[in-house]
N, C-alpha and C positions, 0 to 999 in steps of 0.2 A: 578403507574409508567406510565408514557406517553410514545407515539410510539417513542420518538424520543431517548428517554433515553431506552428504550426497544430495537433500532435500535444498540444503541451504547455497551449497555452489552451483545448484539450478537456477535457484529464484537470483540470486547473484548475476548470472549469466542472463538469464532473463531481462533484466532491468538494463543491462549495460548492452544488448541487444537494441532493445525498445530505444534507449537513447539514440542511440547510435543510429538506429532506421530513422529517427526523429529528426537528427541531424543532416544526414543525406537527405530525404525531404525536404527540409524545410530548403537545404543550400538548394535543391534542386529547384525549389519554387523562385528564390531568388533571384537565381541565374536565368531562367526562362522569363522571367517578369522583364529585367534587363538586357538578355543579350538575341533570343528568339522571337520569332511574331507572333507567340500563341504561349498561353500558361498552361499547366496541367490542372486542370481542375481536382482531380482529387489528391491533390498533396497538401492540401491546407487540413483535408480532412483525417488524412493517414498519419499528421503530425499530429493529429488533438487526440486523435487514438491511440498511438506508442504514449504521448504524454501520460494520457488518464491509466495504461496501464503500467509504466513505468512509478508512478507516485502510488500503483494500487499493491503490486506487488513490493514494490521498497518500503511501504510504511511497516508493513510485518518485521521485516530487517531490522528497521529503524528501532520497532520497542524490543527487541533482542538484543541487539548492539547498543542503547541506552544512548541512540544518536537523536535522538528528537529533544526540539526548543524547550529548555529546564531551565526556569527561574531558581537558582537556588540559595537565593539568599535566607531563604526560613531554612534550609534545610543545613545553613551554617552557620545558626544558630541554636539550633537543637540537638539534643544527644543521637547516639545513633541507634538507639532503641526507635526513640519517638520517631526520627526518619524513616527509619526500616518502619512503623505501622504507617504515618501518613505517606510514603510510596506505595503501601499495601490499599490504602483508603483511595486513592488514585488510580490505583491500577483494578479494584475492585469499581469503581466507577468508570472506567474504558472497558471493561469484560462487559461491563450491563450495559454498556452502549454501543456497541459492535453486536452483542446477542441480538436485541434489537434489531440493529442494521439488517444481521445477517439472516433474522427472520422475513422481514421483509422486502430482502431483495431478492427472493423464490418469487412471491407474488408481483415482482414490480417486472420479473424476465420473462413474466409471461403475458403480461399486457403487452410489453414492448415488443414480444416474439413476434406480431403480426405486422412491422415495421422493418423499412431497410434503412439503410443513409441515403443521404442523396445523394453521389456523385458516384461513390464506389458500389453500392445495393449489398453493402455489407448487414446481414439482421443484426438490429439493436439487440436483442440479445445475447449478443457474444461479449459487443462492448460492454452491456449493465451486468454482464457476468463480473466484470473486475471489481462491481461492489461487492458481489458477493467473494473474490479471494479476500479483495485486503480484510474486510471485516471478518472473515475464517482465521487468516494468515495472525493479524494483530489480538484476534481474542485468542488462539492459541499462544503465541510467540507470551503477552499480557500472565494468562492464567500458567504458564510456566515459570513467569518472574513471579508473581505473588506467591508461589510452593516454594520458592526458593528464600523467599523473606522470610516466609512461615516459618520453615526451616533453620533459618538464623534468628528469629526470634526465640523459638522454644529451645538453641543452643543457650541464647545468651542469660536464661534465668539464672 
């Protein structure tokens, strides 16, 4: 198995992890709401935490896997040259806005560094780290699909 496939049955395991703690959670909030005389206070909050890094970590997968919401009606409509550049015009427009993100989610984890949550005293910074993967995770997974178009574009001259 290569690192890179090794990279990706992590964040894989990761995500299906995070759900899964989300779900224990939350059934555990449930059950305690209904059948105990006292709720856990922080499982409302360890569920919004697997949540945000569940969707933070899967989005990167998502533009790898070509699993994300696609309107494709223009794109069956058009040849597959033009497809192949307007997914490049797209995907060059998701790289510059993750760069973005991912510039200033350094500066936003160190504001928040001086912050806990409230129920668990977890530092914000760990949770506002997950801006900083997904937008890492999706501008790389992004800028490997667009060399890849590139790629089949300068085949298909």
């Amino acid at each position: 198995m290569d690192r890179g496939n090794m990279f990706e049955k992590s964040l894989e395991w990761a995500v299906i992890i995070s759900f899964i703690l989300m779900m224990i959670t939350v059934i555990l909030q449930v059950v305690s709401r209904y059948a105990l005389p006292w709720s856990p206070a922080w499982t409302e909050e360890l569920a919004r935490f697997c949540f945000v890094y569940m969707v933070s970590l899967g989005a990167g997968l998502a533009v790898k896997d070509k699993a994300y919401v696609r309107v494709s009606i223009i794109f069956d409509k058009i040849s597959r040259k033009a497809g192949l550049i307007l997914e490049n015009v797209i995907l060059g427009s998701l790289i510059l806005l993750m760069a973005v993100m991912l510039y200033y989610s350094f500066s936003l984890m160190q504001v928040v560094a001086l912050q806990q949550s409230a129920s668990m005293k977890v530092n914000m910074a760990f949770i506002y780290f997950s801006m900083t993967a997904m937008s890492s995770l999706v501008l790389a997974y992004a800028a490997i699909e667009f060399s890849v178009n590139l790629k089949l574009l300068k085949a298909s001259r």
